[in-house]
N, C-alpha and C positions, 0 to 999 in steps of 0.2 A: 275548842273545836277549830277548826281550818275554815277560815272563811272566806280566803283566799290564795290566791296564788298566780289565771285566764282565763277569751272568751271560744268556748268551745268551736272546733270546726274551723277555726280560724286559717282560711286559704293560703293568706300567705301574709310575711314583716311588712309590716307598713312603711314607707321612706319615711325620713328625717321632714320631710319640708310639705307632706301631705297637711292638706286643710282637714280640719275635725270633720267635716260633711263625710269627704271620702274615706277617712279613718273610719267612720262609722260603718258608712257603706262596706267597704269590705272584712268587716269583723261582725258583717249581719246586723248590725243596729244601725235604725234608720235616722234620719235628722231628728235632733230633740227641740224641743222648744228653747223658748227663752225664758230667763230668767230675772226678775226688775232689778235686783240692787247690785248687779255688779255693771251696771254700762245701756249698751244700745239692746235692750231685752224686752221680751214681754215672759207671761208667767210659765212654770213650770208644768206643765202637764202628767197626768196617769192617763193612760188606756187600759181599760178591762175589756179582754175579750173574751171567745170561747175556751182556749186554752193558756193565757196565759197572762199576768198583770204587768205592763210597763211604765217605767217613769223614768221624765225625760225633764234635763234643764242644758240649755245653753244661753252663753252670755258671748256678745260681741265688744271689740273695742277697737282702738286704730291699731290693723293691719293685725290686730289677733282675736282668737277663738278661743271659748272651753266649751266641751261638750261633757256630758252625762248621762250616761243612762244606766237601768239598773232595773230586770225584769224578773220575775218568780212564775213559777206554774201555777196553775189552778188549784192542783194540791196542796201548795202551801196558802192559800187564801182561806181554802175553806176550815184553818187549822188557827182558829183566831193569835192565842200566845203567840205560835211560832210566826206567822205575819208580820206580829209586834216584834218579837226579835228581831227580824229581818229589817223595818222599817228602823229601827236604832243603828244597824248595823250602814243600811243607805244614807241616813240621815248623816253619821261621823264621818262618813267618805267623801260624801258631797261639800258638806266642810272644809275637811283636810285637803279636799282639791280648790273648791274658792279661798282658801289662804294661800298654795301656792300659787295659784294664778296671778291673785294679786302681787306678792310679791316678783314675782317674775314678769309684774308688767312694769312694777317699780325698777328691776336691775338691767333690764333690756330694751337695749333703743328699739322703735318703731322698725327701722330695717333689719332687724334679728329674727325673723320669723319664726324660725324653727319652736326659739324658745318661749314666746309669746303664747304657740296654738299649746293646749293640753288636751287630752281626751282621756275620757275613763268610761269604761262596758263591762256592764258584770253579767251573767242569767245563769241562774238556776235551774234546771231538768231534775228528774227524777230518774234515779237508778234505780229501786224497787219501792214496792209497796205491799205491805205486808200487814195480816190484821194489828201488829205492835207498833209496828217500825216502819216510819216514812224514811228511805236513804237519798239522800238529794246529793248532788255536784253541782261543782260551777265553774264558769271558766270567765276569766278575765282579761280585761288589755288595759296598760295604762301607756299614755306618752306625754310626756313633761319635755320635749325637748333634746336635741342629740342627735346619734345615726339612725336610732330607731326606736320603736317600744317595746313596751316588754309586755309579756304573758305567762299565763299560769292556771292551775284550777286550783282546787279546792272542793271539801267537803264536810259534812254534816250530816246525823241519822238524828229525826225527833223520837222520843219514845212517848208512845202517847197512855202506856201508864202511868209514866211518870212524870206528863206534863215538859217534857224537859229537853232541851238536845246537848248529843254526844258528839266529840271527836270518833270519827271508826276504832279509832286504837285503840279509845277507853274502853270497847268491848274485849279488851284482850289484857292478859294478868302485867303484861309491861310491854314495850321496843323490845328489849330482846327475844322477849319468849315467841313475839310474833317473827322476828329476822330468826330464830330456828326454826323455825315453823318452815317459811316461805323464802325466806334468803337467797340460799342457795339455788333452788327454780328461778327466781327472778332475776338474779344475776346473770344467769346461764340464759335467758334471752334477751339482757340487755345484751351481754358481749356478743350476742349473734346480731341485732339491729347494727351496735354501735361497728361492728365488721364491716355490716353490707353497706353501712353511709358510708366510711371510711375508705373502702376499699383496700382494707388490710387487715389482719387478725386483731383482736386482745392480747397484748401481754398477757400470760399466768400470772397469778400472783401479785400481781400489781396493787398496792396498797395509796397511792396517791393520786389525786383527780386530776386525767381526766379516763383515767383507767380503773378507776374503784369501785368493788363492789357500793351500793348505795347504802347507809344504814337507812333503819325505820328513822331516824330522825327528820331526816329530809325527803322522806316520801311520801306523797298524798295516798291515801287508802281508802279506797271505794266499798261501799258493801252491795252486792248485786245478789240477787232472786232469779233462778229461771221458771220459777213453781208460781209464785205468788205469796208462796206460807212461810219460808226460811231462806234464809240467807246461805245461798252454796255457791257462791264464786266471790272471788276480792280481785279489785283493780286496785294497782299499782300505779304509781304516775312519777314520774321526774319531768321535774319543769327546768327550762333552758338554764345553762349554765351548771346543775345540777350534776348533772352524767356526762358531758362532756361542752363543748364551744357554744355559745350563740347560734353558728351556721346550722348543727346539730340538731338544733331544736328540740324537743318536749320528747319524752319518752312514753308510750302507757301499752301495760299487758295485761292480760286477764287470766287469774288462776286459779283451779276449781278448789273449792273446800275439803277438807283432807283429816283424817284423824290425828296429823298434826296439828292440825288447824286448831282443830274443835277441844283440843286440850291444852291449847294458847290463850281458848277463851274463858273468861273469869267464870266462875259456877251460877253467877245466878245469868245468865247470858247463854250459856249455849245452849238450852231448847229453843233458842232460835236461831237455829245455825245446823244444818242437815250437811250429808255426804254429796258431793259437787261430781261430776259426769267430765 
């Protein structure tokens, strides 16, 4: 599955030289706590609220920050496994970022700021729900230092037959079968986005980035519900870099389920998958 990639809604690139506080603040995550074993910290906190579960650590040092955080919806609480998923998946990240932190406190003097602060935000939403199929995304930000941070989503559908969660794509017979499917629509409204930022056309035919049709390999895939009961629309995503420059930013389109669609999708999968409007 895609478990990552950014954090959703995200206003606007963070500078180079922002403090993890304001990093937060503007990617919608609020200050996180502290954390005891890396520095000037106290402990890591959870909040549960009405709609949604957050956990937050931060750790201070001279003249640097890391921050953390990493929220889920209600929906995924009340789905114990998949919870646990998710808390192995926070657990490794949090990790992976208190090791780079430390070493990055180890290779950068005190006046380096940039590369000192780190910040990581992840949250999950829900895309549909269905009586099978919980379809969740997420969107993330990370900064380690440099001009700026990066972002991306990500996604994930539980199936609660099967106890199990799925990449989106794995409901489909392969990448290609789904880029016949959807390919061509989705390309034909990146090159109209990627015009109106630009302020110039697409090359036809362009086979190299930052003019390329996207393969499924590099696209995030959403499964969306407008019923409740099946799955009749797919989001599309490219994340920066992707579809064309950093300045560019993120790409996402939404597009209805189609009798190509529905015979992209593997046989024991498509009765949950309807004709999309």
């Amino acid at each position: 599955m895609k478990h990552g990639a950014t954090v959703i809604g995200i206003a606007a690139i963070v500078a180079a030289c922002s403090s993890p506080d304001s990093m937060g603040e503007d990617i919608g995550v609020g200050p996180a706590a502290v954390s005891q074993e890396d520095g000037k910290t106290a402990e890591p906190k959870e909040e549960t609220g009405a709609d949604r579960e957050l956990f937050s650590d931060t750790s201070t040092d001279e003249n640097a920050e890391r921050e953390f955080s990493y929220a889920w919806p209600r929906e995924v609480s009340a789905i114990p496994e998949l919870a646990a998923e998710l808390t192995v998946h926070r657990r490794e990240r949090l990790d992976e970022q208190k090791r780079n932190w430390r070493q990055a406190l180890a290779d950068c003097p005190p006046e380096f700021t940039s590369c000192r602060n780190h910040s990581y935000a992840i949250e999950w939403r829900v895309v549909a729900d269905t009586p099978r199929f919980l379809s969740l995304s997420n969107g993330d930000y990370s900064y380690t230092g440099g001009a700026h941070g990066n972002y991306g989503r990500g996604a994930l559908v539980w199936d609660r037959k099967a106890g199990a969660s799925l990449d989106p794509q794995a409901f489909f017979l392969s990448p290609s079968a789904l880029d016949r499917a959807i390919g061509q629509k989705a390309c034909s409204l990146l090159n109209a986005e990627r015009a109106e930022r630009r302020g110039e056309p697409v090359p036809e035919g362009e086979t190299e980035w930052p003019n390329q049709c996207v393969s499924m390999e590099e696209t995030v895939v959403f499964l969306g519900s407008s019923n409740g009961e099946t799955f009749d629309r797919i989001g599309v995503y490219y994340a920066p870099y992707v579809a064309g420059a950093y300045a560019e930013g993120d790409f996402e389109f939404t597009l209805p389920v189609t009798e190509a669609v529905i015979a992209a999708v593997k046989p024991e999968y498509r009765a949950a998958f309807a004709l999309g409007k």
